[in-house]
Steps between C-alpha positions, in 0.01 A plus 500: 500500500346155610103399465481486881609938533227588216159646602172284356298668250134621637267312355108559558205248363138548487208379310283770367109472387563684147596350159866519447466766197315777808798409707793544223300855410549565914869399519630595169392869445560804639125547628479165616797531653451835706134380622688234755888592499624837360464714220754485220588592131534130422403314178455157397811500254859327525730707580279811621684692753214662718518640868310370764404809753554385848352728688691624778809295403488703176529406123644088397640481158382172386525309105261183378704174463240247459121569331330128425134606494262415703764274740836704586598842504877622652695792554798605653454766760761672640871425464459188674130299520310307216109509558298241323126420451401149451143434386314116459130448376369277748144411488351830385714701775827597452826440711722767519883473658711787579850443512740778611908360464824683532548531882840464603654528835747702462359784261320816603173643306543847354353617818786398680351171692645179510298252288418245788313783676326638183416156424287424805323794462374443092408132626237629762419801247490263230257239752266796544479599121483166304245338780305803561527810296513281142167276557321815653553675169419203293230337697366806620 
C-alpha cells in the first residue's frame, strides 16, 4: 500500500493552564480519564490490558504500550488504532497532544464501518473533547 492511500493520524494540540503533573493525573488514570472521555478499567502499567466502555458502541479491549511519566502515555485500542498522549511543561502550563494512528482505507472497525468514515467522525469528536471537554475539567 503506498503513503499517498493511507489515512493521517488525528492529531489534537492545546495549551492547558495546569502544571503538567494535574494533567498526567487527568490523562493517565482511570478517574481522570472518565471525567472528560470515558470510563475504563485502565491502569498506568505496560502491558495492562483494560477495556475502555464506549457507551453505546459497547465495550473496546485496549493494552498500554508506552507509559513515560509525566510526557507520553499509549495504548492500542481495538484491533486496529494506537492512541497516544503527548504532554510538554511549557511555562507553568502544560501542552498536551493527542494522537490517534491506525486508520487505513481499506479496513472496517469492529462495528462494521469503513475507517475513512469512522475517522472523520473521532476527528470532530476528538476537536470537541481535547479543546473543550479536557480544559473545562482542568481549568474549571
Amino acid at each position: 500500500m503506498s503513503t499517498q492511500e493511507s489515512l493521517p493520524e488525528i492529531r489534537q494540540t492545546i495549551v492547558l493552564n495546569a502544571p503538567i503533573d494535574k494533567v498526567w493525573k487527568a490523562v493517565a488514570t482511570a478517574e481522570g480519564m472518565a471525567a472528560w472521555w470515558m470510563p475504563s478499567t485502565f491502569e498506568p502499567v505496560i502491558g495492562h490490558e483494560f477495556i475502555l466502555h464506549a457507551g453505546p458502541y459497547g465495550d473496546s479491549p485496549c493494552k498500554v504500550t508506552e507509559l513515560d511519566p509525566p510526557y507520553r502515555l499509549g495504548f492500542n485500542w481495538g484491533k486496529d488504532w494506537h492512541l497516544a498522549f503527548e504532554l510538554k511543561e511549557v511555562d507553568g502550563k502544560t501542552e498536551f497532544t493527542l494522537i490517534h494512528s491506525g486508520w487505513d482505507p481499506n479496513k472496517m472497525t469492529e462495528f462494521g464501518q469503513p475507517h475513512p468514515i469512522v475517522r472523520g467522525f473521532m476527528n470532530s469528536g476528538w476537536e470537541k473533547i481535547v479543546q473543550e471537554k479536557l480544559p473545562a475539567y482542568l481549568e474549571g
